[in-house]
NURO-151463 format. One line per field, with one value per residue (C-alpha): x, y, z. Coordinates in steps of 0.5 Angstrom, whole numbers, plus 500, padded with zeros to 3 digits. Example, Ala and Ser with C-alpha at 12.3 -4.5 7.8 and 13.67 -1.06 7.14 Angstrom:
<pts>
xx: (525|527) $
yy: (491|498) $
zz: (516|514) $
</pts>
This chain:
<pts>
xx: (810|811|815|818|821|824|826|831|833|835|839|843|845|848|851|854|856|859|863|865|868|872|875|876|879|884|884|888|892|888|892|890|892|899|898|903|905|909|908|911|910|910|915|920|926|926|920|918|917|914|913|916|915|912|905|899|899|895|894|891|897|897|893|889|892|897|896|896|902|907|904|897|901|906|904|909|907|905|911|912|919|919|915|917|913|914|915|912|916|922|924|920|917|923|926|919|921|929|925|921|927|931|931|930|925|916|914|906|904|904|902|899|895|889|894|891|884|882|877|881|888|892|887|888|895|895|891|897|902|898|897|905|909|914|917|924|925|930|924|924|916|914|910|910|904|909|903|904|909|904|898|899|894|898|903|899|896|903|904|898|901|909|914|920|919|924|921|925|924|926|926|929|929|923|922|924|919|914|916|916|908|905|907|906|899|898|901|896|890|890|892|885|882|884|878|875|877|877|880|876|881|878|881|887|889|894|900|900|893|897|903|900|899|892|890|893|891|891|897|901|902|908|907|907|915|913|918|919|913|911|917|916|909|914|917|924|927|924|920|920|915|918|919|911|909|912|910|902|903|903|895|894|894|893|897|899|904|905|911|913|919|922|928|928|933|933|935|936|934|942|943|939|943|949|954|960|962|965|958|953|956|956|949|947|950|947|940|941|943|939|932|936|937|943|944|946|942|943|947|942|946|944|937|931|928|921|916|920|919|921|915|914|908|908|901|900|899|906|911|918|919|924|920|919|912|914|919|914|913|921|922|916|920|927|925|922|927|932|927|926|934|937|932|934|941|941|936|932|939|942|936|939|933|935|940|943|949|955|953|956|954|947|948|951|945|941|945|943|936|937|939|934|936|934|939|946|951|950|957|964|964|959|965|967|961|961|958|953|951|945|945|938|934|928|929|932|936|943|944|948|953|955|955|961|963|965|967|972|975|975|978|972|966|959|953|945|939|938|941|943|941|948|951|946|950|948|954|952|957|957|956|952|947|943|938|943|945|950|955|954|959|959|961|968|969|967|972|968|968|973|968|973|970|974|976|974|970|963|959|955|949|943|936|930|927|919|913|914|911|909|902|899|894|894|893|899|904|902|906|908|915|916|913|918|924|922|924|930|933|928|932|930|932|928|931|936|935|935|939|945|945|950|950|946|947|940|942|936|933|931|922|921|928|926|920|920|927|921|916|924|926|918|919|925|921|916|920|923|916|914|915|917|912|907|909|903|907|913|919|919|914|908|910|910|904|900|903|901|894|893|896|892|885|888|888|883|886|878|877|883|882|890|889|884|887|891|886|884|892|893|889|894|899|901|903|900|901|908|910|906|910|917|915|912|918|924|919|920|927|928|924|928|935|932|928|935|939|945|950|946|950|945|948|944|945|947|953|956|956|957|962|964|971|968|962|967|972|965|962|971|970|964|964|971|974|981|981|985|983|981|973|970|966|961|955|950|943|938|934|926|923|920|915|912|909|909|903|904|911|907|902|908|911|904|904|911|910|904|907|913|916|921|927|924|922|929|933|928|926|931|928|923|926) $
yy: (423|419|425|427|420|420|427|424|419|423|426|421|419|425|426|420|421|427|423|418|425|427|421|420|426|427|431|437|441|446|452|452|446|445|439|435|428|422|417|410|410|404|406|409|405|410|413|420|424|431|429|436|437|430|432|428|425|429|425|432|433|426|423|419|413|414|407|402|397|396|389|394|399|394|394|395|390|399|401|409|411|417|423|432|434|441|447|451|456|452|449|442|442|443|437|433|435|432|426|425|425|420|413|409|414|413|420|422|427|435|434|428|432|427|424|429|426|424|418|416|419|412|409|413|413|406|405|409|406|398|401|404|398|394|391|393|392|398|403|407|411|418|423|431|435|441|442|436|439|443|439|432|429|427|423|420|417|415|411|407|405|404|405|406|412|418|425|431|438|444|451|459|466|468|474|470|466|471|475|468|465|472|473|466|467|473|470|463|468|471|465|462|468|469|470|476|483|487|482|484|488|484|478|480|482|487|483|488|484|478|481|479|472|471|471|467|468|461|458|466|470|471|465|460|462|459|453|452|451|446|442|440|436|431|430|429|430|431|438|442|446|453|449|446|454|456|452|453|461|460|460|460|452|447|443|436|432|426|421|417|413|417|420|427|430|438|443|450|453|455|447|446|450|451|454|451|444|441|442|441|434|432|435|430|425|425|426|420|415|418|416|409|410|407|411|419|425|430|435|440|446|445|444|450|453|450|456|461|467|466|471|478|479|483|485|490|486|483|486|488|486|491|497|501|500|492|494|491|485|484|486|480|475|477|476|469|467|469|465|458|458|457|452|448|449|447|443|439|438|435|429|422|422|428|429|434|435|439|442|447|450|448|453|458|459|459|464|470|469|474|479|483|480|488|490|489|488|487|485|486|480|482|488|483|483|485|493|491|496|495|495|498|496|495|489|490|495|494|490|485|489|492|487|483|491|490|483|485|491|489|483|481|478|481|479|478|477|471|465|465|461|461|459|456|459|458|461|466|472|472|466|471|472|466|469|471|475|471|470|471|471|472|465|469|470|463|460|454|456|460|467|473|480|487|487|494|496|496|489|491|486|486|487|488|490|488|492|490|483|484|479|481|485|492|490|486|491|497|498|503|505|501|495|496|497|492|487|490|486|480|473|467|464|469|476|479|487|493|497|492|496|502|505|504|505|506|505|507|506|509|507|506|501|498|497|493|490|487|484|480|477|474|472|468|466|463|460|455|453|451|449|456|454|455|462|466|472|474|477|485|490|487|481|486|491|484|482|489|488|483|485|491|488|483|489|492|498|501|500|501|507|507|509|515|521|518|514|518|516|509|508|511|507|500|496|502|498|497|504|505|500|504|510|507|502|508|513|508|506|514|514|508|510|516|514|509|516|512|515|514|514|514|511|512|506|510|513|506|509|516|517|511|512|517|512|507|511|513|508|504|510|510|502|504|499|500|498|492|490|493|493|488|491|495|493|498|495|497|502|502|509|507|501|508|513|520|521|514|517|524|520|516|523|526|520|519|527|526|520|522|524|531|526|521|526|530|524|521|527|527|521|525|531) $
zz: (907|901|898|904|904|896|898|903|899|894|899|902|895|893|899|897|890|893|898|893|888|893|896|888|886|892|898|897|902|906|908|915|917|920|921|920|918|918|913|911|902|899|893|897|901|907|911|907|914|914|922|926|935|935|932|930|923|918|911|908|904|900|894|895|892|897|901|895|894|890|886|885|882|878|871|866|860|859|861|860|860|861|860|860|865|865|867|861|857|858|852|853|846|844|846|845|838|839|842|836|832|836|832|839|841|841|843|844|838|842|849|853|858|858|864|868|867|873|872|865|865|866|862|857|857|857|851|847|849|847|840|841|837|841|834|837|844|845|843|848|850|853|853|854|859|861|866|871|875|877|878|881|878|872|877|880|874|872|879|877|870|871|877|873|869|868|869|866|869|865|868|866|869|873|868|862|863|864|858|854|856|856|849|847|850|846|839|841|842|836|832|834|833|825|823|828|824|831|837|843|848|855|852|853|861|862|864|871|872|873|878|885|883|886|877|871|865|861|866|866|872|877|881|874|876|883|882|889|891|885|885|893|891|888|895|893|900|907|908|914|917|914|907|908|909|903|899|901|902|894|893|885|884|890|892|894|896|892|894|888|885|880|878|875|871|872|866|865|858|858|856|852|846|850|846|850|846|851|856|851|849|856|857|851|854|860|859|853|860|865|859|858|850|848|841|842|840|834|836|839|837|829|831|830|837|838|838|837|833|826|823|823|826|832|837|840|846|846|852|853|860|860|859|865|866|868|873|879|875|874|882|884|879|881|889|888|884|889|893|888|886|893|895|888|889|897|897|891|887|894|894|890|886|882|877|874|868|870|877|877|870|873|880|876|871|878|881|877|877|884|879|873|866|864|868|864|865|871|874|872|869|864|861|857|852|846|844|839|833|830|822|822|815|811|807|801|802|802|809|805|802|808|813|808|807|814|814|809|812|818|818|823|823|823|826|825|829|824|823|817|811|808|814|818|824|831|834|840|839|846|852|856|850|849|845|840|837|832|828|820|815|808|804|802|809|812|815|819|827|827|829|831|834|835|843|842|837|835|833|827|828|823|825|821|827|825|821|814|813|805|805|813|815|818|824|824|821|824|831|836|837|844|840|834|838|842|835|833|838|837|834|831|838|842|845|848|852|845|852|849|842|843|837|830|822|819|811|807|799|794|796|788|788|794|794|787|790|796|790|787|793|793|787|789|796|791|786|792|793|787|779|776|770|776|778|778|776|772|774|770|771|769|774|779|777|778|785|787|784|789|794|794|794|799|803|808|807|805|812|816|820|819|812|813|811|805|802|796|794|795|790|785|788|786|792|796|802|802|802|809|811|808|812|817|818|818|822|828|827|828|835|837|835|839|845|846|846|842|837|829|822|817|810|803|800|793|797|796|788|789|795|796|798|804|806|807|812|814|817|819|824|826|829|831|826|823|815|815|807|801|800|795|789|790|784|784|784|779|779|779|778|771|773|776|772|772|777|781|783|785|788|792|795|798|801|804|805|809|814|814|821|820|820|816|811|811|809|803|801|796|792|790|786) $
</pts>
């Protein structure tokens, strides 16, 4: 009997605790019940009503803290100013970086998701901002957690800290946004598991596994672009029943309504580095005024994009949202987008809480997420962008002279995927490419922003494309040809479409001469990295002979299945490695150029030697460009073959024979004889 009565005890106590762990988590929104409710939110001047047809209230819908008053709440000897609170993807970590380099501004290091804690989230923050310093009394204080728009929680946390602070909500394209998440996950997934020779496959889901959006994978699915739905939880206007329904037909996250104080200012990725002056110092300026600093920004334009690619690693992984394969995914992203875009621009835009810069920029950039970014042009409007043709090379094959050839000649301006560090450019070369390309020019042809392109030639546009990082693995460098082709349209601010390449010059190098032109310009790398008397090699054929010694036993080539069949050869071959990477490398720019079906010039770069004259009409012709100036001095790059001997340079042509594509092979083979 007696353990009977401790076993109900002990009942009762748990049924109790569990009580008390609902009721201090909140009660989240049940799909079933439509019921609806009317309620009176101590922050808000007006009545939030959700009430429709007279129905019984319904408190199901809101955090629990919903009942507290405003003197409870009122803490602001902790004041957070402002907080980016999502959406992922959506250039927040790069405005936490301007943030952080604002004079005025105490920003939290990273993200500051502990908001979301729901037993210590506001006390966290308010321990930081204690140990924050208030020296000056203009200093403004915020945090970034790009998941709070998502999950409540962290808003409710919030209002019991401060009832002043400014939210910041960043959102893009719908199928950007899935490109841009998945593959960062992919990145961060190998990143954390450096150490692991072989990368589990299960760890990776197949993006398809993330289509209906019953399924994310580390905050990634189709619905993550659900911006609708996340945005009515922070109960800017009225819902109606309609609005409610499709709010809760999204089941992936729960959701609940938290009324609350605060304004929001809304931007599109296109903002952030809008290539418009005239806009983007409007946009500066109003997001300056809407955090209360009283000091501009730096132009954010002359700032480097957060997170974006700046490394040659490429994963098998990683996707192009524009191959075929992914057509479902883009038609669900475009449909919701249609979907979220005419609520924001109808109704969440319409609520004097929210605020946004230059309306009308802002609602045309919402209007094209009904169309399919692979799809361009996609209107009549879009004819007038620029005809781009690649200048497809391995480093250190001639890339430079030929973009100042053209400069030159042409009396126009080149292009590259790259900002380049000579100009540091980051003037796109047409609005409609927010990724890039750019405009470069050589130091001669410079004349500060006043860019021209051909109305009616080709723009020839600088890619290395991807597979030729020098001190990687092999898993890093060896790529299929959708992933190569991918990157040759991958920019340091992002990516735009490969379908937007209309033709291709594909300039080749003497192996011997190119790969030893590879070991210079790290040397040159290391040089800027330290003391030259701590170089560990020198810059002649005993410097390079050492280099590849350690970039040899640096590789796994030993165990790399990729090396199998040419095993017995890289061990006659200093800087074996490298040379994989140069057949790999124009065997896949080959295919690519194939696979798009454009029209190719190949250039030797020893033409520029031999037929000059001929290359140069050749290639005028070619991006159909007339010849305004004479061309610039050509001066031949030396020549390497005698770092190799006799039986290196033999042991080279079985390799480069034994990989080769017929194609590759028919354009290099020459170097050997």
């Amino acid at each position: 009997m007696k353990s009977i009565k401790i076993i109900l005890i002990f009942i009762v106590l748990s049924a109790i605790a569990l009580l008390q762990a609902i009721i201090s988590v909140g009660i989240w929104i049940n799909k079933e019940d439509n019921n609806l409710i009317e309620l009176t939110y101590p922050y808000l001047d007006e009545s939030y009503n959700l009430q429709r047809g007279g129905q019984r209230s319904d408190r199901s819908l809101l955090p629990t803290n919903a009942t507290l008053n405003n003197k409870e709440n009122n803490n602001n000897n902790n004041r957070l100013d402002f907080a980016v609170i999502g959406f992922p993807r959506c250039g927040t970590t790069f405005l936490l970086e301007q943030l952080q380099e604002h004079k005025d501004v105490t920003m939290s290091k990273g993200d500051y998701c502990q908001i979301h804690n729901v037993t210590s989230g506001a006390e966290r923050v308010s321990s930081w901002l204690q140990s924050a310093s208030y020296d000056n009394a203009n200093t403004k204080y915020g945090i970034k957690c790009s998941t709070m728009v998502r999950d409540m929680s962290g808003i409710e946390n919030l209002m019991k800290i401060s009832n002043n602070t400014r939210l910041v909500v960043g959102i893009r394209h719908p199928v950007k946004l899935f490109e841009s998440f998945y593959n960062y996950r992919v990145l961060g997934t190998y990143n954390n598991n450096a150490n692991d020779n072989v990368l589990e496959s299960h760890i990776i889901p197949n993006p398809r596994e993330l289509l209906d959006g019953t399924k994310h994978w580390k905050g990634v699915s189709t619905a993550s672009a659900r911006f609708d739905a996340y945005l009515k939880q922070l109960a800017k206007l009225p819902l109606d029943e309609n609005e409610r329904k499709t709010m809760l037909d999204e089941t992936l996250w729960p959701k609940r309504i938290s009324p609350n104080p605060y304004k929001v200012f809304m931007y599109t990725t296109e903002q952030l580095q809008d290539k418009n002056e005239t806009r983007q110092v409007q946009f500066q300026t109003d997001l300056q005024h809407h955090l209360g600093l009283d000091s501009p920004f730096r132009d954010f334009n002359k700032a480097s994009k957060a997170n974006a690619a700046h490394n040659t690693q490429w994963y098998k992984e990683q996707i192009d949202i524009c191959e075929p394969q992914y057509a479902q995914i883009r038609k669900k992203l475009v449909q919701q987008g249609r979907i979220s875009s005419e609520w924001i621009i109808n109704r969440f835009i319409q609520s004097d809480d929210v605020v946004v810069s230059d309306k009308d920029y802002f609602i045309s950039t919402l209007r094209t997420w009904g169309n399919d970014p692979c799809q361009f042009p996609t209107n009549k409007e879009d004819d007038s962008a620029p005809r781009i043709a690649w200048l497809m090379s391995f480093p250190n094959s001639g890339t430079s002279y030929t973009k100042h050839l053209v400069d030159v000649v042409s009396g126009y301006n080149t292009a590259s995927n790259y900002i380049e560090t000579v100009m540091r450019s980051n003037d796109f070369i047409w609005e409609g490419l927010s990724d890039g390309p750019f405009y470069s020019a050589s130091p001669s042809t410079y004349n500060d922003k006043n860019w021209t392109i051909s109305p009616t030639g080709f723009v020839l546009t600088k890619t290395h494309c991807g597979s030729y990082c020098l001190w990687c693995k092999s898993e890093h460098y060896i790529s299929s040809a959708a992933q190569f082709s991918r990157s040759c349209g991958r920019t340091d601010r992002g990516y735009y479409s490969k379908t937007l390449a209309k033709r291709a010059i594909h300039v080749i190098r003497d192996p011997f001469s190119n790969i030893v032109a590879r070991f210079h310009l790290d040397y040159q790398a290391k040089l800027r990295q330290q003391n030259e008397t701590n170089i560990i090699y020198t810059r002649d054929e005993k410097g390079f002979r050492k280099m590849c010694s350690e970039l040899d036993s640096s590789e796994d080539i030993a165990t790399s299945p990729f090396y199998r069949d040419i095993r017995h050869l890289v061990k006659a071959i200093p800087c074996s490695s490298d040379f994989f990477r140069y057949v790999q490398w124009h065997n896949l720019a080959h295919i690519t150029t194939l696979n798009l079906d454009i029209p190719t010039l190949i250039i030797h770069y020893e033409n520029y030697t031999h037929n000059f004259n001929q290359t140069v009409d050749k290639l005028h012709n070619f991006l159909q460009l007339d010849m305004k100036n004479p061309p610039p001095l050509f001066v031949m790059g030396k020549t390497y073959r005698e770092y190799f001997t006799r039986e290196e340079r033999t042991a080279v042509k079985e390799m480069v024979e034994k990989l080769s594509t017929k194609k590759t092979w028919e354009n290099v083979r020459h170097y050997f004889q």
